[in-house]
N, C-alpha and C positions, 0 to 999 in steps of 0.2 A: 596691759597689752595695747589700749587703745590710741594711748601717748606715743609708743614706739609707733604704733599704724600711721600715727602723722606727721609725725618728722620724718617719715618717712616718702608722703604724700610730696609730690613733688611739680603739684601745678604751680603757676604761674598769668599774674595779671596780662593786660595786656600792653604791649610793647612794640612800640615804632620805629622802625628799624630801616632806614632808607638804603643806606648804605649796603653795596650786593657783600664787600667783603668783610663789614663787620657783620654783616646778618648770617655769611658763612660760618663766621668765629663764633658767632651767637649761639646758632644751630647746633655746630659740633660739641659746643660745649655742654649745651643743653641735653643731648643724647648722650655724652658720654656722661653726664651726671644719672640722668633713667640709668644705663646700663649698670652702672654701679649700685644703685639704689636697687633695681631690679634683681641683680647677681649679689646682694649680699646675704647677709646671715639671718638678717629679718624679714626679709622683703616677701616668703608668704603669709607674712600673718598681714600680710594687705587683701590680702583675700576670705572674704568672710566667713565664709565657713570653716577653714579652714583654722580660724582665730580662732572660733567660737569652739572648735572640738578643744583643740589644744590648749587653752586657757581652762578649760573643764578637765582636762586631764592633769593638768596639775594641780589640780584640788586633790583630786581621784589618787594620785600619786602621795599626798600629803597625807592621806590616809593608809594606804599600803606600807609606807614607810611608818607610820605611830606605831600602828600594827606592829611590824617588824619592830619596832623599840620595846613596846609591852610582851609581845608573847619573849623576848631574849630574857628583858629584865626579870620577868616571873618565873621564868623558867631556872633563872639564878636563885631564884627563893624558894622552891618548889623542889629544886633538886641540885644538889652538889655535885654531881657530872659534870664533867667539861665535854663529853660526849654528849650530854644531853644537850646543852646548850649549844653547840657546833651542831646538831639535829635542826634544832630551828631553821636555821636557814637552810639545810638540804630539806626539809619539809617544805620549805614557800620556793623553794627552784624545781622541787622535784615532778613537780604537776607541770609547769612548764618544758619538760623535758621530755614524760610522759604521754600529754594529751597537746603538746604543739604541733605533730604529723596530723592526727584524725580533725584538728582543729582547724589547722591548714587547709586540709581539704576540703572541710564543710565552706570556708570563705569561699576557697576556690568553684564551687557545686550551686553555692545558694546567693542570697541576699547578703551582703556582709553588713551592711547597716543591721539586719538583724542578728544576724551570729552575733551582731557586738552587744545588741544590745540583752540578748538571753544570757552572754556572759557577765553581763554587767551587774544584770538582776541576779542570778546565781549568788555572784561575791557578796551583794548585799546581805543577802538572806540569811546566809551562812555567819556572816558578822554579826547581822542580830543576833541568830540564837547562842552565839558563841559569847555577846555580849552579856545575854537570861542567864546563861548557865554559870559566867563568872560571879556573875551578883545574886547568885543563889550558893556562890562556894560549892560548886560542884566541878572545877577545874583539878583535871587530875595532869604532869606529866603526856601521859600518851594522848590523852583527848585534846590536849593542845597541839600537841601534832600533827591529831586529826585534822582539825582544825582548820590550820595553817595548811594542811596538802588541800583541803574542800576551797575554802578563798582562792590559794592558789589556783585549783583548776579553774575558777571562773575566770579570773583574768587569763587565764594561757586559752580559752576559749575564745575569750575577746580582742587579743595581741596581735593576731594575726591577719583578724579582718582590716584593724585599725592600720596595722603599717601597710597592708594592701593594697587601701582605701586612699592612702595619703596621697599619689599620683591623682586619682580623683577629683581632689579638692584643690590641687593648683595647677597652674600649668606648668607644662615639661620643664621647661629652664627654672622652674623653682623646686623642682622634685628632689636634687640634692638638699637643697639649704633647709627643704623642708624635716627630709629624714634626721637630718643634722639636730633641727626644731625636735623633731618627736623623740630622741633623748636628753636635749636640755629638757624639757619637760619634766621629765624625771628626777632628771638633778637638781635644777631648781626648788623641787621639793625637797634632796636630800641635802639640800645648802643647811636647810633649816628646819625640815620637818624631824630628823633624828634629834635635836637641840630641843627641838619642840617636846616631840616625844620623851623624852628624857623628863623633862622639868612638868609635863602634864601625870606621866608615872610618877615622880616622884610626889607631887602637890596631894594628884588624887588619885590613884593608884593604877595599877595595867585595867581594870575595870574599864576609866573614861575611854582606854587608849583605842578598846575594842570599839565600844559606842561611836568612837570619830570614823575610825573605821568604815562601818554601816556606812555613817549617814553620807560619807565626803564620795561615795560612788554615784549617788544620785546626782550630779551633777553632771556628770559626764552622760550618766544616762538620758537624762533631759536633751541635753546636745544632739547626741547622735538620733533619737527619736523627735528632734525638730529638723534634722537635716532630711532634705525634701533631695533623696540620692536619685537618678535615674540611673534604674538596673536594666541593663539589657539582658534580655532573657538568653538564654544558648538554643538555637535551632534543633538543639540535641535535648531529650532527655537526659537526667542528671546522672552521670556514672555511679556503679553501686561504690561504697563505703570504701571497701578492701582493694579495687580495681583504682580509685580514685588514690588511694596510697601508694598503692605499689606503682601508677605511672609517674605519682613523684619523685619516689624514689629511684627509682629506674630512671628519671631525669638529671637527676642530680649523681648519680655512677656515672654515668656515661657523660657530664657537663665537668672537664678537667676543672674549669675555672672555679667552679662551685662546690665541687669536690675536696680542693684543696681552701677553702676558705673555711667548709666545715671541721676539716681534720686542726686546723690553725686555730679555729674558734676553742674546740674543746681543749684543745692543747694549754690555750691562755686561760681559762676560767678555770684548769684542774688546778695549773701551776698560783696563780695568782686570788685562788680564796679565800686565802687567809686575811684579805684588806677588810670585808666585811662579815664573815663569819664568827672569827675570834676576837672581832674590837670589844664585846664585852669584857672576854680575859683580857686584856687589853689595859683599858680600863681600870679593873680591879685588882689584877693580881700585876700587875708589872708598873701603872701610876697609883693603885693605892685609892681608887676613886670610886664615887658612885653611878647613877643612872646620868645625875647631870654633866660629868665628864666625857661617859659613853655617849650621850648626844653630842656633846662638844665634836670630840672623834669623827664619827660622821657627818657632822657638818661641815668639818674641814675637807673631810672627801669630799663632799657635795659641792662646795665652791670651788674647790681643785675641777672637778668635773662640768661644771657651768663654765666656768672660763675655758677648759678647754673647746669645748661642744664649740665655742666661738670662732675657732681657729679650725674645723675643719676642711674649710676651701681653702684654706691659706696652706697647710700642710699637703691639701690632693695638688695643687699646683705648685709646690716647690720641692716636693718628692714623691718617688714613686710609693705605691702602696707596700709593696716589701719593704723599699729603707726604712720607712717609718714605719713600720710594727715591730722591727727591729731595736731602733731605737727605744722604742716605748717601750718595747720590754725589759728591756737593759735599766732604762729610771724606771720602771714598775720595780723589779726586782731590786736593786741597789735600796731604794724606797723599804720595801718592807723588811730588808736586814735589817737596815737603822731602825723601824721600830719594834727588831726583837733585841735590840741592844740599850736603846735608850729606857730613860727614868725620868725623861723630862717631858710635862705637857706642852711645853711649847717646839720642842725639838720634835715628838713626837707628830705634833699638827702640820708640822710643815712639810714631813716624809708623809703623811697620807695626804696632803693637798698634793704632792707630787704623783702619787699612785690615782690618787682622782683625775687627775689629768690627762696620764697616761691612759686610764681604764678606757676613759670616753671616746678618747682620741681613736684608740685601740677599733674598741667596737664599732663607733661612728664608721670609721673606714672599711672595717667589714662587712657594715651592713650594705653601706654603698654599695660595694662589689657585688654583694648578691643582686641587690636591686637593681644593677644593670646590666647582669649579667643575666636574668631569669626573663625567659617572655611571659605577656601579661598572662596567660591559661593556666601558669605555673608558681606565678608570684609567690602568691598566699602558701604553698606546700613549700617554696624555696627557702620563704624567710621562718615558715615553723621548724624546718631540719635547723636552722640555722639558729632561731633561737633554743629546741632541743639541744642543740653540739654545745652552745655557749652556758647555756642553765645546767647541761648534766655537767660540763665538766667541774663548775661550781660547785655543785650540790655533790657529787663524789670527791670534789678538792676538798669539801667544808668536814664531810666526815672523814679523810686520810687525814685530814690537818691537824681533826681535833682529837684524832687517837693517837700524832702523836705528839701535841698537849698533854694530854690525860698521861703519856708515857715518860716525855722527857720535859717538860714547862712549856709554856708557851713562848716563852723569848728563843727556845730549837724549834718550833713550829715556824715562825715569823724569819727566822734567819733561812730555815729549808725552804720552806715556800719561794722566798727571794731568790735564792740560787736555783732554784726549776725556773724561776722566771726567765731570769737570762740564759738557762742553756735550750729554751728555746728556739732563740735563734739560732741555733742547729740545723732546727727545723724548715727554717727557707732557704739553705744550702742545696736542699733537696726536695722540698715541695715549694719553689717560692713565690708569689700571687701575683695575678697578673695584673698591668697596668689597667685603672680601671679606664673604657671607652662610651661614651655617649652613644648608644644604638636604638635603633627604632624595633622594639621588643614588639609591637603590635601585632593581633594576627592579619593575614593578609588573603583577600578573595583567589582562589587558584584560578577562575574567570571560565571554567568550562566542567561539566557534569560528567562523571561517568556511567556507560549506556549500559542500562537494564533491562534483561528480559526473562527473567527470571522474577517470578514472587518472591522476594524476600521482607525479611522482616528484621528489623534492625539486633536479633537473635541468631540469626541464622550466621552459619560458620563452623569450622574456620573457614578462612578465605586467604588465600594465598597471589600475591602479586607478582608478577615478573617482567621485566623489562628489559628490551633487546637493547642493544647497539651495536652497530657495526664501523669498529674502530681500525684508523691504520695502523699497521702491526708494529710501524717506527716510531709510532706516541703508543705504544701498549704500556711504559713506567708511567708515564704523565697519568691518562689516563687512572691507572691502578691506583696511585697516590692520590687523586679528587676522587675518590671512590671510597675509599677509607675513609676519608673525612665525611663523607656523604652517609657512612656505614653510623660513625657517632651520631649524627644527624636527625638519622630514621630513628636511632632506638632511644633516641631523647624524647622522640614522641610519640613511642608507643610500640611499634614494631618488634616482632621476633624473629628468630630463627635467621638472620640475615645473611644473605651468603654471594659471593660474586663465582659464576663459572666461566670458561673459554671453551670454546666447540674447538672438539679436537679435529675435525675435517678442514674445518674453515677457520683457522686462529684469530679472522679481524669479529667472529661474531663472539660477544660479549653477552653475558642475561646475569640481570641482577634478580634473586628472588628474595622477598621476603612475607611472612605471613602476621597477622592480624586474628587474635582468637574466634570476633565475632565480625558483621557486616559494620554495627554499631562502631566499634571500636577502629574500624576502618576511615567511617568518614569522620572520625573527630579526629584522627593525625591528619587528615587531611585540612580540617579546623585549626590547627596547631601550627602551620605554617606562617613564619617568620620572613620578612624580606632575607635574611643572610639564609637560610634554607631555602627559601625559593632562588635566590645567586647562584648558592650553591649545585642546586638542581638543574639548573642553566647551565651552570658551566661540564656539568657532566656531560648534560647534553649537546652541547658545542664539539662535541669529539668524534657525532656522529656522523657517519658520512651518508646516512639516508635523506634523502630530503624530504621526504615523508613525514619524517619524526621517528623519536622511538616507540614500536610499536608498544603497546601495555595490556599485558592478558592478567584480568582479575576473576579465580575460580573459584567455586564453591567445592571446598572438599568434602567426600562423602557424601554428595546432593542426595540421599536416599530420599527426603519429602517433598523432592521438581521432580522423583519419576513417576509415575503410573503404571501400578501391576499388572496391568494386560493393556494391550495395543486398542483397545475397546472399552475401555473405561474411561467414564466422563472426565473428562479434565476440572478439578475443584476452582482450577485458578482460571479457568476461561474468564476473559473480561477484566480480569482484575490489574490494577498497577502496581508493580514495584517502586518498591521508594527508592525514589532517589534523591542522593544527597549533595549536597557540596563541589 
């Protein structure tokens, strides 16, 4: 890593330069080298911390992947299933799929340096004992499955703080190339950790494969428990668990762009798991090989998948995010017909270096979409739906595929898989992704309080909001149309019940209401605000013809705890202040 850090370093001595129009030449050219150097595919691992996680996670990942080599292999020895062994890998995606939402959410709620790092400890732990119990010969079948879903959850616990975080650790103009970074990562392990794996199973058996496992998480961990993060606390107490879910979710329904990225994601991971679930039958039953072929296999994806991860600026700027998932599908799919047809290891390596390429290219550009498409409050819950869509549809592709393996061979698993691959470009006929834009996701100060005089407590609710306007009757489409959009807006961040009315006396008066279950829950959509939400609330409000403003009545429904049973009765709250927030 640290070689690439300096070729990449781009100072320069000092230099006398009289001349105004060679010192221009000089200049420009000087900048337009940074800029380059700046916007390429390496230029955050100039950033130290950022280096130092990411260099640790590909150790981290060179263990996941052994892992993934010994539990498949032994699983081949342990049990004659081609179900069982297509299990494996829905067992290590299925925790991912699982515990990505509540995972999400905890990043989102807490410390994500910590979320990462209890998830990190978790995986270890579980690797140990997993490691006792092999070398005691107490591996059964389903306890390796176990197994494999416990490791798994740790990392899907850990996933989401890490891609969350990575805006964190560089600056903005590097936050693409970095996401880009944070699946080479991965691949770069699977260039050669599957090869690895392979030839350490076969030397000394799935035993060491567990052991490396263990140990190679500690490194990553070390990382993130030296990175000195500052966490900015939330002016809010931390939403409870199920509330913290469901406004994700409820974000990601109502965000078309994200909506359709998740439906896309799953789509491609049902259609296309048969590249890494069934490369053991693979392998075995179609080249005739052992464990050191099956690493072979995956190592060709994995440098299919390195190379790509290198081209993905180069593909977001020479096409839009639909043509190209289009495309990739098409060589994803073409790709694993060929290797339910072929008999050759060399023909076979070059169709999954093409499915490696595709894969990365694939997801890379997905995740992007998410990640600039999600504001930062929501991040961490956007990219766990996001890696749930992509892991479950894996992990139910790995067991449809490998039932029917187990039904018709694996060379009609490998040719079906490929023709789902291409027919889903179907699919962006009618959901198709939007071009991704550079936006400032940040939340943003609304710059004035709402007035309290009432005790409340960040409990108390519901509470219901409405807002007048009074619009001219010959902009009442206009109007209605930026109101809609205003309508997805609100219940991206929280809001129910939304509703627009027209006063039938007076047609130009307009009331938007909508409600908010508690006080709490009120001022953190208010937290939630986005410059494009706040535009957009502008422009609503551009329609009004009061100069005033739009008046805003926020009430407490059912106030039965602000009244007092008799006209004579001490008032509890004398003296006291309502919170106010935001």
């Amino acid at each position: 890593m640290f070689p690439v850090a300096a070729w990449l370093d781009l100072g320069h001595g000092p230099v006398d330069i009289d001349d105004d129009a060679t010192k221009g030449i000089f200049m420009t050219a000087t900048a337009d080298a940074g800029d380059r150097a700046r916007s390429g595919a390496f230029a955050p691992l100039r950033e130290r911390t950022f280096r130092t996680i990411w260099s640790a996670s590909v150790i981290s990942n060179f263990g996941q992947l052994i892992l993934g080599v010994g539990a498949a292999w032994e699983m081949t020895r342990i049990s004659s299933s081609a179900s069982m062994v297509a299990l494996v890998q829905t067992a290590m995606m299925l925790p991912l799929m699982l515990v990505a939402l509540p995972a999400g959410a905890i990043a989102d709620m807490f410390d994500r340096r910590r979320i990462a790092l209890v998830g990190l400890g978790f995986s270890s732990i579980c690797g140990a004992v997993l490691t006792t119990l092999a070398f005691m010969d107490l591996t059964t079948p389903w306890m390796l499955l176990l197994f494999c879903v416990l490791i798994g959850g740790g990392v899907a616990l850990y996933s989401p703080s890490w891609q969350a975080s990575i805006s964190e650790q560089v600056s903005p103009e590097h936050v693409p190339a970095a996401i880009a970074l944070g699946t080479i990562s991965y691949n770069v392990a699977r260039s050669f950790g599957p090869a690895i794996g392979g030839f350490v199973v076969l030397a000394v058996g799935a035993k060491a494969a567990f052991a490396i496992n263990a140990l190679f998480y500690i490194p990553l961990w070390l990382a993130f428990f030296m990175w000195r993060r500052k966490h900015i606390a939330s002016r809010l107490p931390p939403e409870r668990m199920d509330r913290a879910i469901i406004s994700g979710a409820r974000y990601a329904l109502h965000s078309p762009s994200i909506r359709t990225v998740l439906t896309r994601s799953f789509l491609f991971g049902l259609a296309g798991a048969t590249g890494s679930a069934l490369a053991p039958l693979a392998a075995r039953d179609l080249l005739h090989g052992g464990a050191g072929v099956f690493g072979v296999l995956l190592g060709a994806t994995g440098i299919g998948a390195v190379l790509g991860a290198l081209f993905v600026g180069d593909v977001r700027d020479r096409l839009s995010t639909e043509a190209a998932v289009r495309l990739l599908a098409i060589g994803t799919g073409s790709s694993l017909i060929v290797v339910g047809l072929s008999h050759s290891l060399v023909l076979t390596c070059i169709a999954l270096f093409v499915v490696g390429v595709c894969n990365i290219l694939t997801v890379a550009l997905l995740n992007v979409s998410v990640q600039l498409s999600a504001p930062r409050w929501v991040t961490a819950r956007a990219l766990s739906l996001f890696t749930a869509a992509l892991t479950g549809g894996i992990g139910i592709g790995a067991w449809l595929w490998g039932e029917v393996a187990a039904a018709h061979g694996v060379s009609v698993a490998f040719i079906a898989s490929g023709g789902a691959a291409i027919l889903t470009t179907v699919v962006g006929l009618v959901m198709p992704l939007r071009r991704d834009e550079q936006v400032d996701n940040a939340s943003i100060d609304l710059g004035h309080e709402p007035h309290v005089a009432l005790a409340l407590t960040l409990r108390s609710g519901p509470v219901s909001i409405e807002v007048e306007y009074d619009v001219d009757p010959e902009r009442a489409r206009e109007f209605y149309d930026v109101m809609m959009k205003l309508q997805r807006a609100r219940k991206r961040m929280g809001v129910l019940d939304w509703s627009i009315s027209r006063d039938i006396a007076n047609p130009a008066i307009w009331v938007e209401r909508y409600q908010c279950p508690t006080w709490g829950d009120y001022l953190r959509t208010r937290d939630r605000y986005t410059q494009a939400e706040f535009d957009l609330q502008a422009l609503a409000g551009s329609y009004n013809r009061n100069r005033d403003g739009s008046p805003v009545r926020r009430l407490l429904e059912r106030p039965l705890g602000s009244v007092r049973w008799k006209a004579d009765s001490p008032d509890p709250f004398q003296g006291t202040v309502g919170y106010i927030g935001p």
